[in-house]
N, C-alpha and C positions, 0 to 999 in steps of 0.2 A: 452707331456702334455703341455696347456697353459702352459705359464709365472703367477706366481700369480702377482695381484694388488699390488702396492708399500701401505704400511699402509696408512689408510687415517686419516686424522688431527683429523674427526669427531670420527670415533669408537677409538682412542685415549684418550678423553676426557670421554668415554664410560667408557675404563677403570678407569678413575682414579674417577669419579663418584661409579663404581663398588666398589671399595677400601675402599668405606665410612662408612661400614657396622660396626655397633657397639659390631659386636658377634665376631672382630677378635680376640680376644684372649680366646674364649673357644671354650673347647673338643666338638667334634659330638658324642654325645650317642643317642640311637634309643628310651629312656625315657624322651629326655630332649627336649621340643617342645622352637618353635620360641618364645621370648619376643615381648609382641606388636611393642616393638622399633625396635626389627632387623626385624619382618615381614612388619613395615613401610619402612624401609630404603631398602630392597629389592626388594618390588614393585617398590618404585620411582627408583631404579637402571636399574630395568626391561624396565621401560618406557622411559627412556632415552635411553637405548641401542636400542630397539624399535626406536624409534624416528630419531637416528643417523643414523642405517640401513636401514629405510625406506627411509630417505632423498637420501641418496647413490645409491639404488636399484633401487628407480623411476626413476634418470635420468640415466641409465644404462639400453641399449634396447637390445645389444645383447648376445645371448645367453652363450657364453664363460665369459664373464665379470661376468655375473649372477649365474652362478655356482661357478665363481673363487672366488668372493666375502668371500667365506666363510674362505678363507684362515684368512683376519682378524679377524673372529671368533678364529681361530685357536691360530693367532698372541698372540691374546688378554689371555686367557685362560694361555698361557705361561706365560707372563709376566706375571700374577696376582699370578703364582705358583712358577715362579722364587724370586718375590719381599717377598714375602711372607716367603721364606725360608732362604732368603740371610742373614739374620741376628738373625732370631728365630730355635727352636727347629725342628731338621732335620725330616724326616720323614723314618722310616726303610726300604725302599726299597733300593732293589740295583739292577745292571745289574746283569739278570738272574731269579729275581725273579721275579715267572711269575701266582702264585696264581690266582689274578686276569683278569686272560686271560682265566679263566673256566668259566665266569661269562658271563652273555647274555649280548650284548652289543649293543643298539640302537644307529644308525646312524642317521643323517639330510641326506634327500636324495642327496642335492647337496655334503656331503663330501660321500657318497657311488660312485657318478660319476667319480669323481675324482678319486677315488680309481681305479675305475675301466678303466679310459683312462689310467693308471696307467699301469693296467695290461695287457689291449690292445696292448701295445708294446712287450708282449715277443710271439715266433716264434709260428707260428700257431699251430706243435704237442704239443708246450708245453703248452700253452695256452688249449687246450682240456685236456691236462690230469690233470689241477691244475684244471680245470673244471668239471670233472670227481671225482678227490679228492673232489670239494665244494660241489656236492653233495652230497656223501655219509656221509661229515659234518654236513648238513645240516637235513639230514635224522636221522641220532644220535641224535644232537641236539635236534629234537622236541619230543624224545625218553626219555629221562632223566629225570628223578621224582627228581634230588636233582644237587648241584653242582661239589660234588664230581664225579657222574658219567656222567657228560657233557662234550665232548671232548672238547681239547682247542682250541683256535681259529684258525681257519688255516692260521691264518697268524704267527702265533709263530714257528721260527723253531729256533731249539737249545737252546730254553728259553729266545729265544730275539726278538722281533720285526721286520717282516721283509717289513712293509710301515710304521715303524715307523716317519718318517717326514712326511706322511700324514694320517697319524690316527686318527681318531675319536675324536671330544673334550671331549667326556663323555670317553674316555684312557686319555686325556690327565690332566685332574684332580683329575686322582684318585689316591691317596694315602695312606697310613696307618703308623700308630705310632709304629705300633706293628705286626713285619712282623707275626709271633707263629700264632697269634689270626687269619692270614690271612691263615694261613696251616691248622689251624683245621674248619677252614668253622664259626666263631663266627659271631652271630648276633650283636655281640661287639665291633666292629671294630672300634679305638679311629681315629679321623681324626680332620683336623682344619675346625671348623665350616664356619670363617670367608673365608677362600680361595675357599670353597664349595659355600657358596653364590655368591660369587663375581665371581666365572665360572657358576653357572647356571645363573645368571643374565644377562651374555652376550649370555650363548646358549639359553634360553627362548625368550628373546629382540629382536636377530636375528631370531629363527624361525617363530615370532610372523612379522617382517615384512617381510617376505616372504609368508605368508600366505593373510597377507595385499591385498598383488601384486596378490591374485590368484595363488602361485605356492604352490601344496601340500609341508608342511613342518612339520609332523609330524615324528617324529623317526619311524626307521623302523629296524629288526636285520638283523645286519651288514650281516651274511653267505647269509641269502636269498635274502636281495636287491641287495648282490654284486654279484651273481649268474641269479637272472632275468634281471639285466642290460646287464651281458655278454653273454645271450644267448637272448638276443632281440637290436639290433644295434638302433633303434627306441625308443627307450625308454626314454632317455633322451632327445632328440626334443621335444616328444609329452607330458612329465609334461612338456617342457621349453613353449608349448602351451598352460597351465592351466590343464591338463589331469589329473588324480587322479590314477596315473598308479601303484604304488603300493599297493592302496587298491581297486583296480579292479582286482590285483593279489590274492590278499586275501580274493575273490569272493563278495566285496562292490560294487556296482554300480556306474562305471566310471562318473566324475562330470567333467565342465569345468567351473571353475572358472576364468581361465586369460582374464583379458580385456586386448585387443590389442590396444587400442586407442592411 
């Protein structure tokens, strides 16, 4: 796999605009909507993080840079989750607990690539049979009326994470107060409002300039993109060309959006 980008100064400054959000000290309940104040200070976080990543990506022409870029996405999300914890109310997870890994998990296509150059390295039988395994994950998957009967993610083995350093930002900010309420499947699940904002601000800001640039960047689930990437070698060239390759998979009408200019 590429090298990721070394952090850049700008999505740096992303973060600490992100941090600014006035809701850091209250609960996430699924009854308690945004204050004009935190849905004001969340746009403007959105658009700076936008802004920063746009600046970045435009002068960024080749293809691996392009994809890599997202590592600071990645960067960013941690640090807002680590700062966050380091001196407040811990969150009840622990290694092993793996609740939320039954849960559908949308990817940004560029960290679906990455995953998947990821998995490109292991030996070609093996590589077909974990392929083989993602299908019929895949196929369960779109089976499931609830979360309880949704198999977990195939990247979980033995209740741990097994691309955990390059996982999904939407794995990487999810947490809970209350592991109980994550075992019985509760629409209740207490989380920190303010670390929730301050990570979607940087995955919205970032998929918003990449969308900018003509590269599809809408989420996509993680089983099926990381399954059509590894059984189409093309696939990632042809979005790095503007191509609209996962929802031409999803039977939409293939778009090109990237200017090459």
């Amino acid at each position: 796999m590429t090298a990721p980008p070394p952090t850049t100064r700008a999505h740096r400054s992303c973060v600490v605009v992100a941090r600014s959000c006035p809701a850091r000290d209250r609960m996430s309940r699924p009854d308690s909507p945004l204050t004009a104040a935190e849905s004001d200070a969340f746009l403007r976080s959105v658009e700076n993080v936008h802004a920063a990543a746009f600046q970045h990506l435009s002068g960024t022409r080749d293809q691996a840079s392009v994809v890599g870029f997202v590592v600071q996405l990645q960067r960013g999300i941690d640090a807002v989750y680590q700062e966050r914890f380091r001196q407040g109310a811990k969150p009840d997870c622990q290694s092993g607990c793996s609740y939320c890994c039954h849960t559908r998990v949308e990817a940004l296509p560029v960290e679906v690539f990455r995953i998947a150059q990821h998995l490109s390295q292991r030996a070609g039988t093996q590589l077909n049979e974990f392929k083989d395994r993602l299908k019929k994950q895949v196929s369960a998957a779109d089976g499931a009326l609830s979360w309880q009967d949704r198999p977990a993610c195939i990247f979980l083995e033995d209740d741990r994470c097994s691309i955990y350093e390059i996982r999904p930002g939407v794995c990487r900010k999810a947490h809970s107060f209350d592991a109980m309420k994550c075992a019985t499947g509760s629409a209740d699940i207490p989380e920190d409002l303010g670390l929730l904002l301050d990570a979607e601000a940087l995955m919205k800001g970032t998929s918003n300039a990449y969308e900018q640039l003509g590269f599809e960047s809408a989420g996509v689930e993680l089983g099926y993109a990381v399954l059509q990437t590894l059984s189409d070698p093309t696939l990632e060239a042809r979005w790095y060309r503007g191509e609209r390759v996962f929802s031409q998979k999803a039977g939409q009408s293939p778009e090109s959006g990237r200017d090459e200019g």
